[in-house]
C-alpha positions as CSV (number, residue, x, y, z in Angstrom):
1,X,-35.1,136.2,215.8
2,X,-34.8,133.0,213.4
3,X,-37.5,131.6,211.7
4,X,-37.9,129.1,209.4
5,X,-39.3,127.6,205.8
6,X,-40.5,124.4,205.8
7,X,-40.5,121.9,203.0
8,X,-41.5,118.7,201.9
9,X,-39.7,116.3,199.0
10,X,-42.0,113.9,197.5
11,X,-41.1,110.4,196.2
12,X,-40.3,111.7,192.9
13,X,-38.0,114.5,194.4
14,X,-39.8,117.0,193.8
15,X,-40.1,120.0,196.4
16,X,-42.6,122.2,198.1
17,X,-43.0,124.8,200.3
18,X,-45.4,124.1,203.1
19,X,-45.0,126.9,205.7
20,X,-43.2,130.2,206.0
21,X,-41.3,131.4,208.9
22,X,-42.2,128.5,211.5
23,X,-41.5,129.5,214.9
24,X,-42.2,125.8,216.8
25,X,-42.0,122.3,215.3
26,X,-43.3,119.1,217.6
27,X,-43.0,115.5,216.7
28,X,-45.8,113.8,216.7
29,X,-46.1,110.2,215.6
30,X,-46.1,110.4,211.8
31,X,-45.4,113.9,211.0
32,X,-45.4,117.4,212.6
33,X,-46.8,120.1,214.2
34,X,-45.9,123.5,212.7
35,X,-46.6,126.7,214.1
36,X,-45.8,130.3,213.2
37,X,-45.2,133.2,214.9
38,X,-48.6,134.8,214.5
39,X,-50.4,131.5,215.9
40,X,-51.2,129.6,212.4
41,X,-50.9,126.0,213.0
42,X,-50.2,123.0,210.1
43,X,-49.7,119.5,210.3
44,X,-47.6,118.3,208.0
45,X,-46.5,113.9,207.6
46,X,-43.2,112.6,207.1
47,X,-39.4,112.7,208.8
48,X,-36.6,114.9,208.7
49,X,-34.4,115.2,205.8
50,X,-32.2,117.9,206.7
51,X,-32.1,121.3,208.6
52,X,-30.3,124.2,207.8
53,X,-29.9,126.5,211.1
54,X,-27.4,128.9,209.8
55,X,-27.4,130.1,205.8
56,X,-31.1,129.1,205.0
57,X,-32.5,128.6,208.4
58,X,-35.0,125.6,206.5
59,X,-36.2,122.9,207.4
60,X,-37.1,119.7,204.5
61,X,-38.8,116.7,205.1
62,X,-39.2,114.0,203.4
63,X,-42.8,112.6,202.6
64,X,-43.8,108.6,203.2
């Protein structure tokens, strides 16, 4: 099973963890919807910088 880390750059580059082993991510209009595999839900706004599927298995976006 693959799960992922989410995180968020800010303008000034710097970066931070916002959810632990994320099991479902949905667009919505200006950010996501993170779940996780025991139900816990976040919201979190901005657009995808990258994703790393393989070594990692994270996910970083990038704040407005």
């Amino acid at each position: 099973m693959c799960l992922s880390n989410v995180f968020c750059i800010d303008s000034d580059g710097q970066q931070e963890e916002i959810m632990r082993d994320v099991a479902h991510m949905e667009a919505h209009q200006n950010g996501f919807m993170l779940a996780g595999l025991l139900g816990e839900q976040k919201f979190v706004e901005g657009k995808v910088k990258s994703i790393d599927f393989v070594d990692k298995h994270t996910v970083v976006l990038r704040q407005p």
